[in-house]
C-alpha positions in Angstrom: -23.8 200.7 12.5 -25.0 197.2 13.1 -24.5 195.3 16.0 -23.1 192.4 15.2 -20.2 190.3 16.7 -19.1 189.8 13.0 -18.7 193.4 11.9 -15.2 195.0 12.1 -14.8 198.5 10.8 -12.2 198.9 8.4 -9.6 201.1 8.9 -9.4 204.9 7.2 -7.2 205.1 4.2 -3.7 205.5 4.9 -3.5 209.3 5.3 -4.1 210.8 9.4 -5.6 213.9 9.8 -4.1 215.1 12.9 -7.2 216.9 14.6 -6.1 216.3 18.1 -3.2 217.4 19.8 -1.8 215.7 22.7 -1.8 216.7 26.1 0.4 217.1 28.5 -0.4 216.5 32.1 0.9 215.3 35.7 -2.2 213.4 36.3 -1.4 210.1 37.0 -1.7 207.5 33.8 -4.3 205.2 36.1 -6.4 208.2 36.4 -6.6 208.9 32.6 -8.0 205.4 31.8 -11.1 204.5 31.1 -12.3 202.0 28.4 -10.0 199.4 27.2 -8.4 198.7 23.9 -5.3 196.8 22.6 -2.5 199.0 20.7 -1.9 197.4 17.2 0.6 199.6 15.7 2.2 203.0 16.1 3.9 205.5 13.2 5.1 209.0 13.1 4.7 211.0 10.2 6.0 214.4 10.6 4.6 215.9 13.9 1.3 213.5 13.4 1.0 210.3 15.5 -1.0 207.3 14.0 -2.4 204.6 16.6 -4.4 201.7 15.6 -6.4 200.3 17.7 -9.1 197.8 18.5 -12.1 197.1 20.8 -15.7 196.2 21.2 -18.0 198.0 20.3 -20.8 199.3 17.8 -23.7 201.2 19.0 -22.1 204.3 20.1 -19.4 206.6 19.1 -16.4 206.8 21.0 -13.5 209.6 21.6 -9.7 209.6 22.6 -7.4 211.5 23.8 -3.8 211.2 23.9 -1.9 212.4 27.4 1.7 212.8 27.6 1.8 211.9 31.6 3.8 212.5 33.8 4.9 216.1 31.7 8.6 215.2 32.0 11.1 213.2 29.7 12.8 209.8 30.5 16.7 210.4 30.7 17.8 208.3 28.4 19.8 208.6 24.5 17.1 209.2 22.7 15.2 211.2 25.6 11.8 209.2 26.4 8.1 210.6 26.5 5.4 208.3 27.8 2.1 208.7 26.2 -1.3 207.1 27.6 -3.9 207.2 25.2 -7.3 207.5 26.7 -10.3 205.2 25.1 -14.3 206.4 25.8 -16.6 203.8 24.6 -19.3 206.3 26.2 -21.5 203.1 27.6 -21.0 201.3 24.4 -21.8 197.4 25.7 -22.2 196.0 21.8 -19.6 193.3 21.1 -18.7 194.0 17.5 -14.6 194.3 16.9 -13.8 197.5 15.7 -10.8 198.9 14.4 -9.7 202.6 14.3 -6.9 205.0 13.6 -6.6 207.6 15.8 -4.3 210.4 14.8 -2.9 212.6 17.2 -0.7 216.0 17.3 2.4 215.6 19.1 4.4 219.0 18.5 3.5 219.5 21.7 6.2 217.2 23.2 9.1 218.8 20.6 8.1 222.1 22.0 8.3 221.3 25.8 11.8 219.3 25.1 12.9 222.1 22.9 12.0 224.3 26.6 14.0 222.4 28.6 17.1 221.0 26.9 17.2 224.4 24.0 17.8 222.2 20.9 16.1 219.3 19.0 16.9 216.3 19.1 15.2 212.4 18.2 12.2 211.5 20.8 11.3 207.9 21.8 7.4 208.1 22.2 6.4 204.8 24.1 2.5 204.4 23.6 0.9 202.5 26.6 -1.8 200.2 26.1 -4.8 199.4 27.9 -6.1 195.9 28.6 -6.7 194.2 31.7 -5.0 191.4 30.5 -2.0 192.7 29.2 -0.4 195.5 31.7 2.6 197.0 30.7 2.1 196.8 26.7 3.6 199.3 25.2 5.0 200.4 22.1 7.9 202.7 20.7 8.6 205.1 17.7 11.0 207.0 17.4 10.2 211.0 16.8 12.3 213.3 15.0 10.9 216.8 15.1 
């Protein structure tokens, strides 16, 4: 890819290919983050979270992973989960805007609230982002498993 201020990748077409699943840990969420990004948008579809997301970049591939930290629910009606999702730009210093999807797994968290509460009920998922200059963003969906 070029490196080029003016380039911004264009997102995948509209179907998410859930390759990832999420993971659920007690690290603390200022331990899981690394690179930063801002948090466009958020959908469930099925068991399959979509995140879009953008940040600099260009020259070098980057991963994520989504954490599900601290492994319990919020008490609240809907219960809450709070996912961190974790941005690598693996030493990526281009400046180009990018733009991805990332799709994620989350059965996981219908599996550990179908463990502790033995039925199923609706999930709010609040996605944290990650930028310096915006602490606290988050957003919600609401997950029916």
């Amino acid at each position: 890819m070029h490196c080029s201020p003016n380039n911004i990748e264009p997102l995948p077409a509209t179907s998410c290919d859930a390759r990832e699943t999420v993971i659920i840990t007690a690290t603390p969420p200022d331990s899981l983050q690394l690179d930063s990004f801002a948090l466009d948008t958020i959908a469930v579809n099925g068991d399959t979270l979509s995140l879009e997301v953008t940040h600099g970049g260009g020259c070098k591939e980057h991963t994520y992973a989504l954490y599900m930290s601290p492994g319990v629910f919020l008490e609240s009606f809907p219960v809450q989960a709070n996912l961190y999702l974790q941005h690598n730009a693996n030493g990526d210093a281009c400046k180009a805007l990018l733009r991805k999807k990332v799709c994620v797994n989350v059965r996981p968290i219908a599996a550990l609230y179908e463990k502790f509460y033995q039925r199923r009920d609706p999930i709010r998922i609040n996605v944290h982002g990650h930028l310096p200059a915006r602490p606290g963003e988050k957003l919600s969906v609401l997950y029916q498993p």
